[in-house]
C-alpha positions in Angstrom: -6.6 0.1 64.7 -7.9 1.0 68.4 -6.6 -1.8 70.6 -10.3 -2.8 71.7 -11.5 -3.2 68.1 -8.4 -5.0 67.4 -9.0 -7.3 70.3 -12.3 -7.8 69.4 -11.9 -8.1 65.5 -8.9 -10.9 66.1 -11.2 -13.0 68.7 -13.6 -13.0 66.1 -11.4 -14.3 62.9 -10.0 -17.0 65.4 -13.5 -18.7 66.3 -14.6 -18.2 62.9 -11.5 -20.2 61.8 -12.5 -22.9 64.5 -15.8 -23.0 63.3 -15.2 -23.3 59.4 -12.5 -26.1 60.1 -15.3 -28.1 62.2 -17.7 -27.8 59.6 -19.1 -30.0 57.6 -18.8 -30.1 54.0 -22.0 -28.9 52.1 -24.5 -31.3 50.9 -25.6 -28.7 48.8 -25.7 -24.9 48.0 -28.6 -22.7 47.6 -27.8 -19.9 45.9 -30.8 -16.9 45.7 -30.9 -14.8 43.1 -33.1 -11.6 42.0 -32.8 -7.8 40.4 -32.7 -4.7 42.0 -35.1 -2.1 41.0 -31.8 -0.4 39.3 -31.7 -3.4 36.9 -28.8 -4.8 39.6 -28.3 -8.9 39.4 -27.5 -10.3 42.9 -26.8 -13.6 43.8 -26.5 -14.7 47.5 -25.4 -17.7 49.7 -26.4 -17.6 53.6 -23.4 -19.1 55.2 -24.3 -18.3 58.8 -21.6 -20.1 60.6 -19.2 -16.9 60.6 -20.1 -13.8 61.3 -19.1 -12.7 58.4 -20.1 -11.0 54.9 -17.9 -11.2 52.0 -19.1 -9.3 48.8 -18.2 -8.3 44.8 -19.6 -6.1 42.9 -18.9 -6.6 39.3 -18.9 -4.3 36.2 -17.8 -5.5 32.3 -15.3 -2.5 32.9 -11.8 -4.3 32.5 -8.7 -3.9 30.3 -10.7 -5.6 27.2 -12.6 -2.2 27.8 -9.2 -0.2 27.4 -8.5 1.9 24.9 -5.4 0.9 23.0 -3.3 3.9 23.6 -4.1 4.1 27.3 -3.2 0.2 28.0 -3.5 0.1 31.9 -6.7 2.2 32.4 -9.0 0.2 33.9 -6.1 -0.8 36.7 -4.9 2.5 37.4 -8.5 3.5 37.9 -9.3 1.2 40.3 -6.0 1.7 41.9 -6.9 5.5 42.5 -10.6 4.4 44.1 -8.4 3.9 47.2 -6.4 7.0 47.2 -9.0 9.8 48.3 -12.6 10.9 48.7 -14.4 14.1 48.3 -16.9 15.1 51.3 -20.5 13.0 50.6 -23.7 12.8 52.1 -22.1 14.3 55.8 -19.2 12.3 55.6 -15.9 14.5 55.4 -13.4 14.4 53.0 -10.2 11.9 53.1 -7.0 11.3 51.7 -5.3 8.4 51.1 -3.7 7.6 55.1 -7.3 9.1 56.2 -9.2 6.1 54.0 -6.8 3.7 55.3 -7.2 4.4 59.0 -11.3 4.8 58.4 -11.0 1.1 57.3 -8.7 0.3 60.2 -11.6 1.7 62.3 -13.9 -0.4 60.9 -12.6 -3.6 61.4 -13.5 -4.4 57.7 -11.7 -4.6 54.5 -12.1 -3.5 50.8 -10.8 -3.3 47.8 -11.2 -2.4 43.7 -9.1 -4.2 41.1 -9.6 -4.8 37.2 -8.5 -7.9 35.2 -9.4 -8.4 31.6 -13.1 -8.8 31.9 -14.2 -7.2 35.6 -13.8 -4.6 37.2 -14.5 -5.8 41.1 -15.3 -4.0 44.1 -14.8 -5.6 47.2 -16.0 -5.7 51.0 -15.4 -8.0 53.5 -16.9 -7.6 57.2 -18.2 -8.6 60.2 -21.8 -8.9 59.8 -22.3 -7.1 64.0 -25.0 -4.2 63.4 -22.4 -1.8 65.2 -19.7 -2.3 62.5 -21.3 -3.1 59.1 -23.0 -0.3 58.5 -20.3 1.6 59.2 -18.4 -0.3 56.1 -20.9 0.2 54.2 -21.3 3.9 54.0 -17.8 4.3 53.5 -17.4 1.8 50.5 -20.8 4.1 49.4 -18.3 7.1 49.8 -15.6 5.4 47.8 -17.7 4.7 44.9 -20.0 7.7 45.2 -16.8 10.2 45.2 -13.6 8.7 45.0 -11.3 12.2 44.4 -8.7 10.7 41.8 -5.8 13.0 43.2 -3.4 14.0 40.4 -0.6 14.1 42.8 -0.9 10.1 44.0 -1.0 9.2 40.1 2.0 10.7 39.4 3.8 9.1 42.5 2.0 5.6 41.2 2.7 6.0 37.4 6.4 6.2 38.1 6.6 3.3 40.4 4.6 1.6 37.7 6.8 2.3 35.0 9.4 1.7 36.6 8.6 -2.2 37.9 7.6 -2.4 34.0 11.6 -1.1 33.4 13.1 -4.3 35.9 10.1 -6.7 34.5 11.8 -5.9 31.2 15.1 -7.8 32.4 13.2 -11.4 32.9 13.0 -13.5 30.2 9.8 -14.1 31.5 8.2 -11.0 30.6 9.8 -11.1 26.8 8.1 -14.6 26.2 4.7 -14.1 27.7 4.4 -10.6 25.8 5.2 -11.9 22.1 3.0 -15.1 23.1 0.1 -12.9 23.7 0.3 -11.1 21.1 1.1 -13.6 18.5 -2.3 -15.4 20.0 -4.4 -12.8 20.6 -3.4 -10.5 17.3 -5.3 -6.7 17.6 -7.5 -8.7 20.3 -7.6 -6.8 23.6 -6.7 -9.5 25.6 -3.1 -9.3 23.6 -2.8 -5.9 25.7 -0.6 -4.5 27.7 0.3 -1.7 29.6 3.8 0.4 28.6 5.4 3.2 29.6 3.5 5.2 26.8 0.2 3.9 27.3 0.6 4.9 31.1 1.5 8.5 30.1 -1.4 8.7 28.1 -3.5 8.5 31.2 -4.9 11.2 33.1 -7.0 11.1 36.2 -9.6 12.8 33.9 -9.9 9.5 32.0 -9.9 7.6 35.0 -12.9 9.7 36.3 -14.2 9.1 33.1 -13.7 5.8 33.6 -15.3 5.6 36.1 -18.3 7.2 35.3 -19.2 4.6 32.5 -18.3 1.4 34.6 -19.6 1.7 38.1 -23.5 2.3 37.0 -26.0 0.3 39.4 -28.0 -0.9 35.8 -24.5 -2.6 35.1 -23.9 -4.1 38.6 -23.7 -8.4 39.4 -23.5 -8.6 42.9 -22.2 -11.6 44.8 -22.2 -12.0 48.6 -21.4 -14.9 51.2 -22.0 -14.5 54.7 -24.2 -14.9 57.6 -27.1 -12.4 55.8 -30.6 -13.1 55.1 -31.7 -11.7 52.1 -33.5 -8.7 53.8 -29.8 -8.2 55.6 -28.3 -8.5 51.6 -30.5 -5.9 50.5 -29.5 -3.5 53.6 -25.7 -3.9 52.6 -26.2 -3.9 48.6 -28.9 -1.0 48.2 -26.9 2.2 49.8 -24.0 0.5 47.6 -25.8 0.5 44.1 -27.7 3.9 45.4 -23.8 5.6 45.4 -23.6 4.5 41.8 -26.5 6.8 40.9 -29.8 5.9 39.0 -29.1 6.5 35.2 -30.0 4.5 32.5 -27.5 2.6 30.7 -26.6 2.8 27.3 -25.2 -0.5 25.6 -21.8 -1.1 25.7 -19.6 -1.5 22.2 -18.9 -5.3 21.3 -15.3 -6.8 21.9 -15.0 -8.8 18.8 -13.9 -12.3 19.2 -10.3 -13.7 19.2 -9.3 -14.6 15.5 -8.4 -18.2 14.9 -4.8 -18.9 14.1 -4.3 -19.4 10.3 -0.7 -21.0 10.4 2.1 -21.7 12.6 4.1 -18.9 13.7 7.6 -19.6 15.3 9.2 -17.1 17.1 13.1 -17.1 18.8 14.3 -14.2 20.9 17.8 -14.0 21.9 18.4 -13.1 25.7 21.2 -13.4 28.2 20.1 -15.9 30.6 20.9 -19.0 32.0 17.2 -20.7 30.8 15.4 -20.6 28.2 11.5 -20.1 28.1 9.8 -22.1 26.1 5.8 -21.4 25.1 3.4 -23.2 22.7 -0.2 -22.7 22.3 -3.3 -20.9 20.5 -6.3 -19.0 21.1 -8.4 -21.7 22.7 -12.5 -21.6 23.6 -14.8 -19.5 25.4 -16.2 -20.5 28.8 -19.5 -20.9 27.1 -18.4 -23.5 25.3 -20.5 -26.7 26.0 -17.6 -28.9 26.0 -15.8 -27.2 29.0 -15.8 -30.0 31.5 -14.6 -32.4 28.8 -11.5 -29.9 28.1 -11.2 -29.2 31.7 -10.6 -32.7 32.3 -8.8 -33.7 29.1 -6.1 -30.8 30.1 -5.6 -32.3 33.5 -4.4 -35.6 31.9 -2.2 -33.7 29.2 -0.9 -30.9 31.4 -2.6 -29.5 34.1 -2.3 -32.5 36.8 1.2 -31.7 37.5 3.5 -34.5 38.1 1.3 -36.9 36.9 0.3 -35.7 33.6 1.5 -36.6 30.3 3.9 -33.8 29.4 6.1 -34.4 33.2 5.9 -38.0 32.4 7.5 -37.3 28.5 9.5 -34.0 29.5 10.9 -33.9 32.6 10.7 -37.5 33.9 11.7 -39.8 30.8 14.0 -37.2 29.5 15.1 -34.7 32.2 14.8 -31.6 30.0 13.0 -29.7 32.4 12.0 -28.9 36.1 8.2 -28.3 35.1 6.0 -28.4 32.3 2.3 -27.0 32.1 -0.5 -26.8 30.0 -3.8 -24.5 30.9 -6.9 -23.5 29.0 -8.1 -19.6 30.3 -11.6 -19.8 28.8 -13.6 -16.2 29.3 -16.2 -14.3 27.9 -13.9 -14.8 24.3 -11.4 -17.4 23.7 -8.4 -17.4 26.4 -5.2 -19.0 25.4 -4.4 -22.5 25.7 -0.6 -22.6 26.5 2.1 -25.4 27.2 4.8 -24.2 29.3 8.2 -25.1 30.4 12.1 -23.3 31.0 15.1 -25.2 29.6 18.5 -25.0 29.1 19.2 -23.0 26.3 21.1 -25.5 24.0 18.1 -28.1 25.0 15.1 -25.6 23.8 14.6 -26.8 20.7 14.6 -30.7 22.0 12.0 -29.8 24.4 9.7 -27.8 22.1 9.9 -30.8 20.2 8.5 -33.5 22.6 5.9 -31.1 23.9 4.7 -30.6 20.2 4.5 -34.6 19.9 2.9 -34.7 23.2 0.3 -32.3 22.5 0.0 -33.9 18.9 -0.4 -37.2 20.1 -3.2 -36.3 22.7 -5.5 -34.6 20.2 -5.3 -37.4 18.0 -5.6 -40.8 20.3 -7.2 -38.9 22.8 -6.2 -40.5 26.7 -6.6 -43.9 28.0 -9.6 -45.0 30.3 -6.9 -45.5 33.2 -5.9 -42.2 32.8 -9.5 -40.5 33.0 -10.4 -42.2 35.7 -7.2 -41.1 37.7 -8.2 -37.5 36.7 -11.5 -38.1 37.6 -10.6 -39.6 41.0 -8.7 -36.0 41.7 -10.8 -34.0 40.5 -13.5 -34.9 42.2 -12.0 -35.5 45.9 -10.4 -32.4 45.8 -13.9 -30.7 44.8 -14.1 -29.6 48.5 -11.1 -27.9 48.4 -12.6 -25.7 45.7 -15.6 -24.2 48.0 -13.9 -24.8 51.6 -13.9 -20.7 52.7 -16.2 -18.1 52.4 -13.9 -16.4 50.2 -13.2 -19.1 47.6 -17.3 -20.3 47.8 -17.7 -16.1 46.7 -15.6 -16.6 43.3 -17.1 -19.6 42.5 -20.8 -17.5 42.8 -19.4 -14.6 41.0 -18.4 -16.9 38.2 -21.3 -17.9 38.0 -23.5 -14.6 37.7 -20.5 -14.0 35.6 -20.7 -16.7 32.6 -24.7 -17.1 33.1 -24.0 -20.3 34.3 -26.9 -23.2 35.7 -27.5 -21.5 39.6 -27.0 -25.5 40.3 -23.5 -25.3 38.2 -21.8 -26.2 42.1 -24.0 -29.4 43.0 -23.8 -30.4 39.3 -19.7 -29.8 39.2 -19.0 -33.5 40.3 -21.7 -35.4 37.9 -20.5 -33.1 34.9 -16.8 -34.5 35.8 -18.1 -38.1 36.5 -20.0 -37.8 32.9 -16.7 -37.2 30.6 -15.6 -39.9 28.6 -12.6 -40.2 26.5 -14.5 -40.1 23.8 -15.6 -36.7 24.9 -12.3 -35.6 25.1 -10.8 -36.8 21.9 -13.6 -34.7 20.0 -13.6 -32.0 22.1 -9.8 -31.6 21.7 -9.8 -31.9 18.2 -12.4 -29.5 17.9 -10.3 -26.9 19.7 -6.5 -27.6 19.5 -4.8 -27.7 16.0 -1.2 -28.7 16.9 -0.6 -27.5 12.9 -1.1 -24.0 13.5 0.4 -23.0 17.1 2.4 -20.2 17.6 5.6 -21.3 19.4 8.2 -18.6 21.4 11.6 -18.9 22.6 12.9 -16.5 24.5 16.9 -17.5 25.4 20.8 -17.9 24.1 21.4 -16.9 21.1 
């Protein structure tokens, strides 16, 4: 980066920094919302204390979008979006050092990645007229002709394959893959890439790739910053211009994560000095009405660290392990709910055991009313932390636009929490978990 824009760009972070710490915190946010001409969604926050703009731009183009031979496509596309352009609209031509240097030059930073649902595009800039349009007809560049060089995927598969090779030496890995695919079944979330699924990949597929996913009709658009609407609409229209103006067909359903039918136990031997320990099912969809009641339900059981229910039973009355988890990941299908710990491996089957009473024992009785209000109490203090950057107040947004979720989902976060009862969370959990038919892994010893 050139020494004055360096200056200039660092000066800039630090008073924004200032300023965020001395802020208030919000008494409530507006979020705007409206279409595009292209069919575009695009929600927006003004946040003009930084001078600053951070933006997504979403597409239903992740790995549940994969086919099942080329596991890994959706990533390795976006991966590539970064490694080249062809010459557009007067702009010349780059590699992969000339891209990173344009940014550099900039001031600005941006990115593409794919997780299981999304495919993101990402920008984040200073909102000063000399530099933002400058970011924004290069991100236009990136997503009008990204050049997919066959060279820089060969380079990338291999180092790829070969992190999946050491990956292959944790325990780690060995549990979490025949957990997912013991939950999940022919699901696409139970995916993942391998070496073969990575071979099967060409940069012909990832142009193809490409082609169906970034389309302006398909587009959610978040942005935070200091932007008016009319500044929004400057940033966002070249962008969803890039993608081109076509039509879009509708997309193929996912079908929806099969319900466990029995228990399934699985034990892997490995050579390690722990064991890894995993229990759980296919759990609910974020749609699911009953989302705060599970949200706050799994807090008490396992998701409040030290002070939930399976340290208190696991590690602190009995000493069988460092840490112990539980999580629900709720998405546009049922994520898993999984209970988590690492044990010693002649002590694995102990644990496993007072995790499964645990677990059985909170979807039956349910927690007590000192216990929900404890959660509570957290949860709603720490609300702040949740929105307290531009950054983390843009995920929140895009979740949002995401799910279809109330625009007033963030000033209604704390009354929603305040409303669950144990009650609530009894039924709710006994809806959703059946401790009968988990499937349990252990990955350790013999």
């Amino acid at each position: 980066m050139k020494p004055l824009m360096l200056f200039r760009f660092a000066g800039l972070w630090v008073g924004a920094v200032a300023l965020l710490l001395a802020l208030p915190a919000r008494a409530g946010i507006a979020i705007e919302h409206w279409a595009e001409p292209s069919g575009a969604r695009v929600y927006l926050v003004q946040s003009p204390a930084i001078p600053m703009v951070d933006l997504h731009i979403d597409f239903d183009g992740g790995s549940r979008r994969d086919p099942a031979a080329q596991a890994g496509l959706a990533s390795a596309t976006a991966s590539l979006m970064s490694a080249g352009v062809n010459a557009w609209q007067g702009q010349p031509a780059r590699d992969e050092n000339a891209v990173a240097e344009a940014w550099l030059d900039t001031g600005a930073q941006a990115g593409v990645s794919a997780s299981a649902e999304r495919f993101t595009i990402g920008l984040r800039s200073l909102t000063d007229p000399a530099w933002l349009p400058q970011a924004t007809a290069l991100l236009a560049q990136q997503i009008a002709a990204p050049s997919f060089p066959d060279a820089v995927w060969q380079r990338d598969r291999e180092r790829q394959i070969a992190a999946l090779r050491e990956a292959d030496n944790r325990p780690t890995t060995h549990a979490n893959r025949a957990f997912a695919r013991a939950v999940y079944g022919e699901h696409p979330y139970g995916r993942e890439a391998s070496a073969a699924t990575l071979n099967a990949i060409s940069v012909d597929d990832m142009r193809a790739h490409h082609r169906r996913t970034v389309q302006a009709c398909r587009a959610i658009v978040t942005i935070v910053g200091a932007v008016d609407k009319a500044a929004a609409q400057a940033v966002v229209r070249p962008l969803l211009q890039a993608m081109g103006q076509q039509p879009c067909q509708p997309l193929p359903p996912v079908p929806e994560v099969a319900p466990l039918t029995a228990l399934v136990q699985q034990a892997l031997p490995f050579a390690s000095a722990q064991a890894q320990v995993l229990m759980g099912q296919p759990g609910y969809a974020r749609r699911d009405p009953d989302f705060f009641p599970l949200l706050v339900g799994n807090h008490i059981l396992g998701g409040g660290g030290f002070v939930s229910r399976l340290t208190t039973e696991v590690r602190e009355r009995r000493g069988l392990s460092y840490s112990v988890y539980s999580y629900f990941q709720p998405g546009l299908h049922a994520g898993a709910f999984q209970v988590g710990l690492s044990t010693r491996p002649d002590q694995a089957q102990q644990a496993l055991d007072v995790a499964r009473e645990v677990v059985r024992d909170f979807v039956a009785q349910g927690p007590t009313e000192a216990e929900l209000q404890a959660a509570k109490d957290f949860l709603i203090k720490g609300f702040a932390l949740r929105i307290d950057s531009n950054r983390k107040l843009l995920d929140n947004v895009a979740n949002i636009a995401w799910h279809g979720l109330p625009l007033d989902y963030l000033d209604s976060w704390t009354r929603q929490v305040q409303a669950v009862s144990t009650a609530d969370i009894r039924r709710a959990f006994q809806r959703v978990v059946q401790p009968e038919r988990m499937v349990t892994v252990v990955v350790g010893g013999r």
